[in-house]
Phi, psi and omega in degrees: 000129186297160162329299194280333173322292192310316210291328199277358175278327198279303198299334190293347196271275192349304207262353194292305193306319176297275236301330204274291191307005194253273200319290205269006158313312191268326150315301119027268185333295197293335178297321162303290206311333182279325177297152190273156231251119172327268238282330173259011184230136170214159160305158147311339200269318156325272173352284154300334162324306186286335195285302193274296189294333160319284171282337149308296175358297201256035132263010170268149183204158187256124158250132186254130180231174186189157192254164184231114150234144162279142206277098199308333189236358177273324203073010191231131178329052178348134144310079180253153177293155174237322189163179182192138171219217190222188174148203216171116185297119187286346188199144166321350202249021187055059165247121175242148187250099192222164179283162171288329181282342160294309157295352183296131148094007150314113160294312237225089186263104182231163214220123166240131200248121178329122198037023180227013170065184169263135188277132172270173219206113154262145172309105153323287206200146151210161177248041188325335172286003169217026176051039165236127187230172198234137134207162184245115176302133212257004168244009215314148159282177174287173164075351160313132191237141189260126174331153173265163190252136187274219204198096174292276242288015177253003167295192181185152170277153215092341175281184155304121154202155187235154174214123189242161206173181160217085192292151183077000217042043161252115193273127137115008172262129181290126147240167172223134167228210148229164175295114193268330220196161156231177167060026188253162182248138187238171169246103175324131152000311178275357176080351165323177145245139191250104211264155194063064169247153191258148193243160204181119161283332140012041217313125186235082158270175187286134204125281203261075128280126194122317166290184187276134153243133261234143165241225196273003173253002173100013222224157185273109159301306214193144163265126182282141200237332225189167139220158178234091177212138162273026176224350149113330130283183194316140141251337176113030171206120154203147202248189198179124171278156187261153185297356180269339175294333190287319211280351188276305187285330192308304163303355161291302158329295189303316182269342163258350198057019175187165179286108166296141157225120183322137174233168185268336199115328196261158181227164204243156189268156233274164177260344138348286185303287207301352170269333188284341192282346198079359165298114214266105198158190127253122164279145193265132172302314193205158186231105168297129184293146157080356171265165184329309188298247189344266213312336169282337188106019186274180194221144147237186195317160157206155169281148150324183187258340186264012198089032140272163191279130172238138211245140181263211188290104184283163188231101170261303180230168178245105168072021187083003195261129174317116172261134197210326184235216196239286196314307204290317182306295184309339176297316199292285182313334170304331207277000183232151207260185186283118185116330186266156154230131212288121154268127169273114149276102185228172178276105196225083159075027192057023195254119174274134185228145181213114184252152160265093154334082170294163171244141155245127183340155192277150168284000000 
């Protein structure tokens, strides 16, 4: 092969490689110009994300409490900050649904609503035995619009759910999760137990307690309540009261400013006591005249002719369900209104005895 052959063969190698990058530049090209425009394009599952905080958002609102102290040598009086949380409008007339531990000990309350500023704010109503408060905006604005309320007992674990808060007092911030758990029990502010709580990997910081979490249709499951870390942030556990305990207490809050509960009359000996005594039970210290508990005839303690103590009736079950504590009577006792009636089962002198209880309203 001649001189001029190779070089025009050698040049032809050359020019191959541009010509392939040319082919696939412009292939590139037409593949962009066909793709769909980021800002008009989402999953489904995106979609909706965007969808439920666009419109929850601006029922979620922040709370701030603060305290009044006096000063020991000026005497005059202070502002000091307290705390912050989240919560969420329950009704058009400026009523919020916040946890009770966003408010304990508060002089002073105030609620800031996404682009409509800040409210000062009075307590309605609380319950510490279920971290739950009521307060009413003493100015609302107009156009408050209140979240719709879902149906907890239709979770399953695995569902979708979002919690918007404001952790940190960074207002108006989305985690998204799932549902981890169901059916878990916390301990309240009063030290109660708040039984059927929803556990969620939701990232749950301190701030959003009090907000709502949301499942995919937009609607409040649960007031985020709790977390479990051992550094005081988000760990991948967070709780949440379900939304069917909130709607039972909440119109109670709003209209007694507390949870009514039907009572027996009596007063119960310490859960102290009855464990240093061995006692399989609660025992009743006293039976009030003329409230239910005297009218079945039940007893409480008395002394002896030398002082000693003699035990009246212990209360082993309510309605068949096993009593053991404080907690457990009160648990037992929540479930039935003013007006039903209870079979007790106690303990007389090691004797089993069983009354029918009408319950009557607290005083």
């Amino acid at each position: 092969m001649n001189k001029r052959w190779r070089a025009l063969l050698i040049a032809l190698a050359a020019l191959t490689p541009l010509a392939n990058a040319a082919e696939t530049d412009n292939a590139s090209t037409a593949d962009l110009a066909t793709a769909p425009s980021y800002l008009s394009f989402a999953t489904d599952d995106e979609r909706n994300t965007t969808e439920i905080f666009s419109k929850a958002s601006p029922a979620v609102v922040s709370v701030t409490s603060s305290a009044l102290r006096r000063n020991l040598f000026s005497l005059n009086v202070a502002e000091i900050p307290k705390g912050a949380g989240s919560g969420f409008i329950w009704s058009d007339s400026g009523l919020i649904v916040t946890n009770f531990h966003v408010v304990a000990g508060a002089d002073k309350l105030t609620v800031s609503i996404q682009d409509q500023g800040d409210y000062a704010a009075q307590v309605v109503g609380i319950a510490p035995e279920r971290d739950l408060a009521v307060l009413r905006l003493e100015k609302p604005p107009e156009g408050l619009q209140p979240l719709p309320l879902g149906d907890s007992s239709e979770l399953s674990v695995g569902r979708k759910v979002l919690a918007i808060g404001n952790p940190f007092g960074l207002d108006s911030s989305l985690t998204v999760g799932v549902v981890s758990a169901l059916d878990r029990e916390i301990a309240s502010p009063s030290n109660r137990r708040i039984q059927g709580v929803i556990q969620t990997d939701a990232a749950i910081n301190p701030g959003n307690s009090g907000g709502p979490l949301l499942n995919s249709l937009g609607q409040v499951i649960g007031v985020n309540t709790a977390i479990f870390s051992p550094s005081g942030a988000s760990a991948g556990i967070g709780f949440a009261i379900p939304v069917n305990m909130v709607k039972e207490v909440i119109p109670q809050l709003i209209a007694y400013g507390k949870i009514l509960r039907p009572i027996l009359g009596i007063e119960l000996a310490s859960d102290q006591w009855t464990r240093r005594y061995g006692v399989k039970g609660v025992a009743i210290v006293r039976v009030f005249r003329g409230l239910p508990a005297a009218q079945a005839g039940m007893i409480g303690a008395s002394r002896g002719p030398r002082g000693d103590i003699r035990l009246g009736d212990i209360i082993t079950h309510i309605d068949d369900q096993p009593v053991r504590t404080h907690d457990d009577y009160l648990s037992a006792m929540e479930q039935f209104k003013v007006g039903d009636t209870v079979s007790i089962r106690v303990l007389r002198n090691n004797q089993p005895q069983s009354f029918d209880v009408t319950l009557s309203e607290a005083g």
